[in-house]
Structure formats: structure tokens, C-alpha cells
C-alpha positions, 0 to 999 in steps of 0.5 A: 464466528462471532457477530463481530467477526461477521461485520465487514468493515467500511472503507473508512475503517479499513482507512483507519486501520491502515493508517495505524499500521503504515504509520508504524511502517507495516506495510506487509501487515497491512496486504495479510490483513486487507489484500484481497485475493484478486488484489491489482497494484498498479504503478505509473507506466514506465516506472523504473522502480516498480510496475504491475502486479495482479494477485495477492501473492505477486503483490507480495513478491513485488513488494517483497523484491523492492524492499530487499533492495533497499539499503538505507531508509533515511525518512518516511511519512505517510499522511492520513486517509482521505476517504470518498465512496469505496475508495481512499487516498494518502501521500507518502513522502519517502528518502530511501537508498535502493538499488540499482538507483541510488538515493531516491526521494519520491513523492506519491499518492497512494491510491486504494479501492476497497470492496467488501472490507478488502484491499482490490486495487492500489495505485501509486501516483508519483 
């Protein structure tokens, strides 16, 4: 391993890095480079779209299921971070055709914590 390799990078590089790809709609790369093993997704309690996941591998599947049932995306826009301590921030405004539900616009704030250069917790506010 190289000395860069070593460096564990900061909630404000993860932040950047993060908002490169979600500006690209690459959400999955962004939980196989950052989410760790131990990683909780919380949405608001009584959500019909989503609910709670523990652990990198059911964050996935729910990601994983939500996404399969989308059947238009008619626009997406995430902001930038906004970085305090360990933890950072975007809204995400997004129109999209899923079912059960139809055609939904939501507008959420997205919530990650970041501990040792990893994704522990995001949590959606919507």
C-alpha cells in the first residue's frame, strides 16, 4: 500500500467526492466506495417509500428495490455538501415515476455522518 493509499480522508473530502458522483446520479458507486460495513439508513418514520436498513449489504438491497420500481425519472438535482464536524448535508429535489405510488416530487435533506473516512449513517428528512 502507498502512503496515499494509507490517508483516510476527511468528512470534507468524502463530501466532495460524494457530490462529484451524485452529481453524476451514481449513488451505488458512491455506498461501494464509502459505505461502511456497519453503515444505518434511516428514513422518517411511517415513510411509504423507504424505511430502515442496517448494514452495507441491506442498505444496498434497499436501494436496490426502490430503484428497480422506478419507471420514469423526469428530473433530479442534488446540492452541494455542507460540511460540519464528522457530518454533511445536501438537498436533493427529485420528480420521479415509482411504483406502487405513481408520480412523486420529494424534497429531502440527506444526512451522512462519516467516521474514519466512511459512510456510518445516512438519513433522509422529507
Amino acid at each position: 500500500m502507498t502512503k496515499e493509499q494509507q490517508k483516510v480522508m476527511t468528512t470534507r473530502e468524502v463530501a466532495a467526492r460524494f457530490h462529484e458522483l451524485a452529481q453524476q446520479e451514481k449513488w451505488f458507486e458512491i455506498q461501494d466506495e464509502f459505505f461502511a460495513e456497519n453503515v444505518k439508513s434511516i428514513d422518517p418514520p411511517g415513510s411509504p417509500y423507504f424505511g430502515y436498513a442496517e448494514g452495507r449489504a441491506a442498505v444496498r438491497k434497499k436501494g436496490e428495490e426502490f430503484v428497480s420500481r422506478i419507471t420514469a425519472l423526469h428530473s433530479a438535482f442534488t446540492t452541494e455538501p455542507l460540511v460540519a464536524a464528522n457530518h454533511f448535508a445536501v438537498g436533493r429535489t427529485i420528480d420521479i415515476t415509482v411504483q406502487p405510488h405513481g408520480r412523486i416530487q420529494m424534497n429531502q435533506i440527506m444526512l451522512y455522518e462519516v467516521k474514519d473516512g466512511r459512510i456510518v449513517l445516512e438519513q433522509f428528512f422529507y
